[in-house]
Structure formats: structure tokens, C-alpha cells
C-alpha positions as CSV (number, residue, x, y, z in Angstrom):
1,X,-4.6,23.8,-51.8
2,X,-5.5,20.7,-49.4
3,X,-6.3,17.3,-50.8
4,X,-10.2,17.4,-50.7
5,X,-10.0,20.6,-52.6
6,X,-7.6,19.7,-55.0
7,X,-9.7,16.0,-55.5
8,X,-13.0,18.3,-55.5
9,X,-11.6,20.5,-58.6
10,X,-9.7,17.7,-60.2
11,X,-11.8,14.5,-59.9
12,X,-13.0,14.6,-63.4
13,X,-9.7,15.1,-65.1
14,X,-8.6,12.0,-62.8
15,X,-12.0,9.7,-63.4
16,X,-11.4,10.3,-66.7
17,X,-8.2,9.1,-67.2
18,X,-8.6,6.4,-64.1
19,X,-10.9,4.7,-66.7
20,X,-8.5,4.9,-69.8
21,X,-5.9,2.8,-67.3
22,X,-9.1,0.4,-66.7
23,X,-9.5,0.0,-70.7
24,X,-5.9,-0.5,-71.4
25,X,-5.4,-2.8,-68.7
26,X,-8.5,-5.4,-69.7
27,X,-7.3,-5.0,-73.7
28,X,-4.0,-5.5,-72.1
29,X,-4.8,-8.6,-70.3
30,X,-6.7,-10.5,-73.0
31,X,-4.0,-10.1,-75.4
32,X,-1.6,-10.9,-72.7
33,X,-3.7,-14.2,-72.0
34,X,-4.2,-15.2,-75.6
35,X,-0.2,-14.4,-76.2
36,X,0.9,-16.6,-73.2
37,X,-1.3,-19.7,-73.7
38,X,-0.5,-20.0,-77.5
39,X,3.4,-19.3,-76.8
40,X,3.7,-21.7,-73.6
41,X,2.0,-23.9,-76.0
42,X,4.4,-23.8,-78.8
43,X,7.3,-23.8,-76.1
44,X,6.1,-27.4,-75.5
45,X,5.4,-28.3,-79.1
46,X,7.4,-31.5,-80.3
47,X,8.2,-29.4,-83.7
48,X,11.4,-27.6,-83.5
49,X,10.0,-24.4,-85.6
50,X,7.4,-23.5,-83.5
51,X,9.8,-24.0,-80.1
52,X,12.7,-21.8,-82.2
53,X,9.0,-19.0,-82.4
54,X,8.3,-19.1,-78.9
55,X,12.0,-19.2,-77.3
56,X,12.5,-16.5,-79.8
57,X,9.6,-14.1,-78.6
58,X,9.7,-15.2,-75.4
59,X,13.8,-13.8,-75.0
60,X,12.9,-10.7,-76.9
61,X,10.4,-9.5,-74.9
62,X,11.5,-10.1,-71.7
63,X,15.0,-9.1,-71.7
64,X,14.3,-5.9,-73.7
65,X,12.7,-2.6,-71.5
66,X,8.7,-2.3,-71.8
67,X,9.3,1.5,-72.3
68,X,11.7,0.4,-75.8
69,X,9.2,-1.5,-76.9
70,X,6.5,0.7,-76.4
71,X,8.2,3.2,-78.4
72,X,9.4,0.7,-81.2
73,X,5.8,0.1,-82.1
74,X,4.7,3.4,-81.7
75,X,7.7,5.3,-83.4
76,X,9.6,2.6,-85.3
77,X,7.0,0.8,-87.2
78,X,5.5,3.6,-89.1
79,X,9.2,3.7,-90.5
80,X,8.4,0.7,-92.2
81,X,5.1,1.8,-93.2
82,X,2.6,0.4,-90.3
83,X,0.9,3.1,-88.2
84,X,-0.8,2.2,-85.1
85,X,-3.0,5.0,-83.2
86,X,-1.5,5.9,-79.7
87,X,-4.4,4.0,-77.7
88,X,-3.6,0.8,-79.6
89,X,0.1,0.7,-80.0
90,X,-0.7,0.7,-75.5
91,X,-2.1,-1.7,-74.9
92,X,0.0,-4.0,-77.6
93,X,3.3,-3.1,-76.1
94,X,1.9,-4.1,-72.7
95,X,0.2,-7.3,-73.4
96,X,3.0,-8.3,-76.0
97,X,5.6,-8.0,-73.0
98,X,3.2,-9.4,-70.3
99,X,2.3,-12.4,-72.6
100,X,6.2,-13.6,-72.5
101,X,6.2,-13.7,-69.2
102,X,2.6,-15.5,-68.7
103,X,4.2,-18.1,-71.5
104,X,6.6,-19.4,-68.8
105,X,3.8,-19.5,-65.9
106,X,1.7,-21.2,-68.9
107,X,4.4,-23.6,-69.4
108,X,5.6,-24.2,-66.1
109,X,1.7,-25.0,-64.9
110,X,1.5,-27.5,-67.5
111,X,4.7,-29.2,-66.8
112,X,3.3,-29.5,-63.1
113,X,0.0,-31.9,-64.0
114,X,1.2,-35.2,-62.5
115,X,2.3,-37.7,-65.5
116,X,-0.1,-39.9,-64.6
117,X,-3.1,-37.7,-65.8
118,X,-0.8,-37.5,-69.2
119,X,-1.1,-41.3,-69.1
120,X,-4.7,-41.4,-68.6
121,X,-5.8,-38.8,-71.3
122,X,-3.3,-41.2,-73.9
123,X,-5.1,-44.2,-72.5
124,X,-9.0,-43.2,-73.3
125,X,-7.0,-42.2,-76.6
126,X,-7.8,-38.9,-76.7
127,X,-6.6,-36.7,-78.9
128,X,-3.5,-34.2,-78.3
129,X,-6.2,-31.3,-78.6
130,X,-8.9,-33.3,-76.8
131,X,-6.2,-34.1,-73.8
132,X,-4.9,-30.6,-73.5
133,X,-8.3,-28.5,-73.3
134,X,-10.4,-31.3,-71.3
135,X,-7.3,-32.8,-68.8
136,X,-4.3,-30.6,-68.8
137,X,-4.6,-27.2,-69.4
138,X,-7.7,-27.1,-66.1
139,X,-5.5,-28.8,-64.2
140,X,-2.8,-26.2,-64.9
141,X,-5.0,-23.5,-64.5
142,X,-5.3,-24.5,-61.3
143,X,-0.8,-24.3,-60.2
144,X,-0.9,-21.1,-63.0
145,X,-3.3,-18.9,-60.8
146,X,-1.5,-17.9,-58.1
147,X,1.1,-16.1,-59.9
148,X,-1.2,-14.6,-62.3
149,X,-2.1,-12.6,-59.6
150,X,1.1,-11.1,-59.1
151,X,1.7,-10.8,-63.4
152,X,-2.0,-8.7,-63.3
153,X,-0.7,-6.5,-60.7
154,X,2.2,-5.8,-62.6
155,X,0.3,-5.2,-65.9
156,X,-2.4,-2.4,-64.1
157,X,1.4,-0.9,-63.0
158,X,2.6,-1.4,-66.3
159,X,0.1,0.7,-67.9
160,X,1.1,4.0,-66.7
161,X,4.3,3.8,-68.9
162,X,1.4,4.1,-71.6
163,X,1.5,7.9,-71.0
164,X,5.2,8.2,-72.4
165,X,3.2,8.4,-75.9
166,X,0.4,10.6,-74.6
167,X,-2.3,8.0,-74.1
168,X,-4.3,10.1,-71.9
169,X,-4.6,7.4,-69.2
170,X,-4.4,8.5,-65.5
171,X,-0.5,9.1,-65.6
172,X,-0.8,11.2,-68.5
173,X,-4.1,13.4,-66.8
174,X,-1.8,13.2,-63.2
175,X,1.3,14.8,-65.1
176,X,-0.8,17.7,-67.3
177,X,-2.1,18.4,-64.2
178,X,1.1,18.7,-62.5
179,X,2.8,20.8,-64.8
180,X,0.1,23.3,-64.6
181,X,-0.5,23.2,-60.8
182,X,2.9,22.1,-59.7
183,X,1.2,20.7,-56.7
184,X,2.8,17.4,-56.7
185,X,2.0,15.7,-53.4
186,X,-1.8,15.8,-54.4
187,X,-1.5,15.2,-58.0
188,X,0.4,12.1,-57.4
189,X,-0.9,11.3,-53.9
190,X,-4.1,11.3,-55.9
191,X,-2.8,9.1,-58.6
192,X,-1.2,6.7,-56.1
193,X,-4.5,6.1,-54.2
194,X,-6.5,5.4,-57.4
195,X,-3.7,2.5,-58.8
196,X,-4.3,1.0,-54.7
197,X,-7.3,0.8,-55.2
198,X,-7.4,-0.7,-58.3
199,X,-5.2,-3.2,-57.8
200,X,-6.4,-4.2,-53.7
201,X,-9.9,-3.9,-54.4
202,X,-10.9,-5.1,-57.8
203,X,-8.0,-7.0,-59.5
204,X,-6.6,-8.8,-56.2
205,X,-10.7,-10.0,-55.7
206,X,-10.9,-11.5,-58.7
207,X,-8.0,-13.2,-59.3
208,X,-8.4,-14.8,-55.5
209,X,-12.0,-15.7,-56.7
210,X,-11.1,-17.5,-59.7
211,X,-8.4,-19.7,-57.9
212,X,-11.3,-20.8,-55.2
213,X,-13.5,-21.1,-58.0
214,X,-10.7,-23.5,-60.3
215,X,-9.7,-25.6,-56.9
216,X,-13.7,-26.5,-56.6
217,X,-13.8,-27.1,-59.7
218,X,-11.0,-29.5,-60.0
219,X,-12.1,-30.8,-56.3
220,X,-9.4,-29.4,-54.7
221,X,-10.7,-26.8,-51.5
């Protein structure tokens, strides 16, 4: 079977699960967000605790595999009584591991706004809460972007291990097709095109768009 006429009999199956990866990978990405703000946060806290919470989570999830955690919450937890439906359990695993990384770019960022904008914020006495959301964390925002960019990219990837527990993302549609077809250069030449696409087109866009739109905002194109 050529390409065209394996895409023209198997589009569906593949749209299908093409927008299941979309779905998993925006939940994905604003739990990942929310996760790496609030732990690059309390990485730079003053109180010991909340450091000891974030270095803690931080180690965990990055130097433990995705695919082990994805099958501790899926498979472990209901052990100890807390069942989370297949889509769900997804799309935590990913943005729970994507957010420890983000922490550090959150961190790092906010380490890189020159001291003297520190000294200013203190010297209008502002408030910690008032100086980090008005002064810091959009001029952060700004040395943070870049390498969101590449941590996105590597979420949309990240998705397809989602499959492994039968989310019935595009992974999961390319492999049940595979299995009954066994036509493997289109099922996965298929697949391969559609996560291009995705991530050239759509993700790689945005994120490019939202670091010209930050750098006019701080006044710095």
C-alpha cells in the first residue's frame, strides 16, 4: 500500500489521536507552568522548608525516568487507594516531570534580573509579592523564554510515552494500526510527519512570538 493510500484509509484513526497528543500536551503544559513557577519560587524562598520541598521534587523528578513515573501514578497509586483515569494520570506524569525542569529555567531567569532592579523594587518599598509579579518575574520572563522553547518541544515529544498506558493519543492509534497492518514505514512515517508538524509549525511559532512580544514589552527589540 503507498503512502497516500495508506493516509487516505487511515487519516481518521490518525486525526483522531493527533488531537488527543494536542490535548495532553496544552494540560501538560499548564500544569508544567504552574509546577515550575511555584517550585523555582520556593527554590529561592529564604525559609529552609519550602527550599528542602522544591530541591526535594525537583531531584525526584528529574533524575527518575518519565516512563517510571508515568507508571507509578498510574499503577502504584491505586495501591494506596488513589485511582486516576488513564487520560489524567498523562498528562500529570508529563507536566509533573516537565515542571522540575522549568523550576531551574524559572529560577535561573530570576537570578539573571540585574541587582539593581532588586534595589529599586526595595527602594519604592514594595512589597516581596508586589516586587516579584510587577519587576522580576517580567523581566525574567524575558532570559526564561528562549529555552522554553526547547522544554515545549520536549513536552509535545514527551507525550507519546502517554501510550504505554493506552491513552489513545497518536502513538497509541500509530501502534494499533501497525500491529494490524504491519506496514510500518507509513504507519510511523505518518506519525513522524504529524509530531513535525506540530512542533515546526505551531509550538515553535508561538513560543518565538511570545519572546518578540516580552522583549517589546520590556523595551528590549
Amino acid at each position: 500500500m503507498g503512502f497516500i493510500d495508506f493516509l487516505v484509509q487511515y487519516w481518521p484513526r490518525l486525526l483522531s489521536g493527533a488531537g488527543v497528543t494536542v490535548a495532553q500536551f496544552l494540560l501538560a503544559a499548564v500544569l508544567g507552568i504552574a509546577i515550575s513557577i511555584s517550585m523555582g519560587l520556593m527554590k529561592l524562598s529564604q525559609k529552609a522548608a519550602m527550599r528542602g520541598v522544591a530541591v526535594t521534587y525537583i531531584e525526584i523528578f528529574r533524575g527518575t525516568s518519565l516512563v517510571v513515573q508515568l507508571y507509578w501514578i498510574f499503577f502504584v497509586l491505586p495501591l494506596f487507594g488513589l485511582t486516576i483515569e488513564k487520560f489524567t494520570a498523562g498528562y500529570l506524569a508529563v507536566g509533573m516531570n516537565i515542571g522540575a525542569y522549568g523550576a531551574e529555567l524559572v529560577r535561573g531567569g530570576i537570578l539573571s534580573v540585574p541587582k539593581g532592579q532588586w534595589e529599586a523594587a526595595l527602594a519604592i518599598n514594595m512589597s516581596p509579592a508586589q516586587r516579584m509579579r510587577r519587576i522580576i518575574l517580567p523581566q525574567a520572563l524575558v532570559y526564561m523564554l528562549p529555552p522554553w522553547g526547547n522544554l515545549m518541544i520536549e513536552l509535545l515529544k514527551g507525550t507519546a510515552l502517554v501510550s504505554l498506558i493506552s491513552v489513545t493519543d497518536l502513538m497509541f492509534e500509530a501502534r494499533q494500526i501497525n500491529s494490524s497492518t504491519f506496514l510500518s514505514a507509513q504507519v510511523f512515517g505518518a506519525a513522524l510527519v504529524v509530531y513535525y508538524v506540530l512542533a515546526r509549525f505551531f509550538v515553535t511559532p508561538f513560543m518565538r512570538w511570545l519572546e518578540r512580544h516580552m522583549a517589546r514589552k520590556m523595551g528590549r527589540a
